[in-house]
C-alpha positions in Angstrom: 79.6 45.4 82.9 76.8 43.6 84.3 77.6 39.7 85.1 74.8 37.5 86.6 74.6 33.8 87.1 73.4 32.0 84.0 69.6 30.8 85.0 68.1 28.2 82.7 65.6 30.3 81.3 68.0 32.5 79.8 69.2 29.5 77.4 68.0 30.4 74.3 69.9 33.3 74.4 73.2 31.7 75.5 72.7 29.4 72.6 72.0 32.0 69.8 75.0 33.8 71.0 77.5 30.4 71.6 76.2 29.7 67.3 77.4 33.3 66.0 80.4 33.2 68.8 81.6 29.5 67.6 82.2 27.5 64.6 79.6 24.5 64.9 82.3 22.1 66.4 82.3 23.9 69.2 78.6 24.9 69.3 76.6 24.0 72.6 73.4 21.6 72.3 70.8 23.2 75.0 70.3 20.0 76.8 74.0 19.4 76.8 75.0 23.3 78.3 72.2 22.7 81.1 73.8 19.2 82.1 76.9 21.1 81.9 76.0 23.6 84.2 74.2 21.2 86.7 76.9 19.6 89.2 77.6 22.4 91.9 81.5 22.6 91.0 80.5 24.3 87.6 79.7 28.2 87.7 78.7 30.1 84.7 78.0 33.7 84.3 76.4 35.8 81.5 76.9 39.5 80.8 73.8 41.5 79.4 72.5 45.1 78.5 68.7 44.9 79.2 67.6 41.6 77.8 70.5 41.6 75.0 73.5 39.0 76.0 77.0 40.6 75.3 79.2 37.1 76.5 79.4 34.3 78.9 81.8 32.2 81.0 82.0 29.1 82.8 84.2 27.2 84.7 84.8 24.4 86.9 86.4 23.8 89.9 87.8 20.2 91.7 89.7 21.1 94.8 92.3 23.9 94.3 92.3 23.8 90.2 89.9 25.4 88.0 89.3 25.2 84.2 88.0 27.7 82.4 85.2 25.8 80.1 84.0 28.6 77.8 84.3 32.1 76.9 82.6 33.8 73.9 81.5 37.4 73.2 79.2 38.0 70.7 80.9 39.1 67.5 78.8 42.2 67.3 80.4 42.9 71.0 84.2 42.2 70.4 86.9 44.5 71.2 84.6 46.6 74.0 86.2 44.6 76.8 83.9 42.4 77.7 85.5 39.0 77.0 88.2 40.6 79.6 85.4 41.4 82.5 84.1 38.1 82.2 87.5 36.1 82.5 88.0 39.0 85.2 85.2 37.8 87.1 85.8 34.1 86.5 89.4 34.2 87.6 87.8 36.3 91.2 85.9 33.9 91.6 87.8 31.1 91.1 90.4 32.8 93.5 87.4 32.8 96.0 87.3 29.5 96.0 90.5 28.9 96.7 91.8 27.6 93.2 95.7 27.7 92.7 96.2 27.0 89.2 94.0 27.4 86.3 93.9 25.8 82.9 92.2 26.4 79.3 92.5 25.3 75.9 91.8 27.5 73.1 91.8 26.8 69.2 95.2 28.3 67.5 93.5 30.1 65.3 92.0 32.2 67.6 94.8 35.0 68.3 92.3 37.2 69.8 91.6 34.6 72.7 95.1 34.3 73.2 96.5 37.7 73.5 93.7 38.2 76.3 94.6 34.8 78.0 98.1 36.0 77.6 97.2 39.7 79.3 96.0 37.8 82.4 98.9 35.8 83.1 98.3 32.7 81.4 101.1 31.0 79.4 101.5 28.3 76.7 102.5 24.7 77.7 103.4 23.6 74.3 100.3 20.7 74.1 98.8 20.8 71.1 95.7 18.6 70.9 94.4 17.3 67.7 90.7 17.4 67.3 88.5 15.9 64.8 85.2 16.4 63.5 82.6 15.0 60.9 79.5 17.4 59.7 77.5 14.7 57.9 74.6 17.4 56.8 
């Protein structure tokens, strides 16, 4: 699977993917993803075929532990592998870097996320978070 570094003239197509990826609470704003991606401890990688975008990750990094921000896979693309490439290649590179211990969060709903966090190693710590959120169009 081809994984590059995200560039920010590929945005558009990051966005259009993070929409049909995500419900709209946790949809990106293109000005917010390039802030984001801006300070040098935050890495994000997109996979492609030819100019169509399959998935993306990013992360971030302060000393030895690493979050992983985002994953999403285009639901066209699901079930091919790709969302476990990319957290393949985030977790390598993370490693590289010399991260100990990395954290996510993930919505419950989202089974699919979790086996493949599950698969790589990851385990539940029993925090549940409560999020709110207030569409007003």
């Amino acid at each position: 699977l081809p994984v590059s570094p995200f560039q920010p003239q590929d945005i558009e197509a990051l966005i259009e993917l993070d929409r049909a990826a995500f419900p709209w609470l946790w949809q990106n704003e293109p000005s917010d993803f390039l802030a984001y991606t801006a300070p040098s401890n935050v890495a994000a990688f997109v996979a492609r075929q030819g100019s169509r975008f399959l998935g993306y990750v990013s992360y971030s990094v302060v000393k030895t532990r690493g979050h992983l921000d985002r994953l999403a896979v285009h639901p066209r693309f699901t079930k091919k592998g790709y969302g476990s490439a990319l957290l393949g290649t985030a977790l390598k590179r993370m490693q590289d870097c010399g991260v100990q211990e990395v954290g996510l969060t993930t919505q419950q709903q989202n089974h699919s996320a979790q086996e493949l966090y599950q698969v790589y190693g990851f385990a539940r710590t029993g925090e549940v978070h409560e999020i709110y959120g207030l569409k007003l169009s």
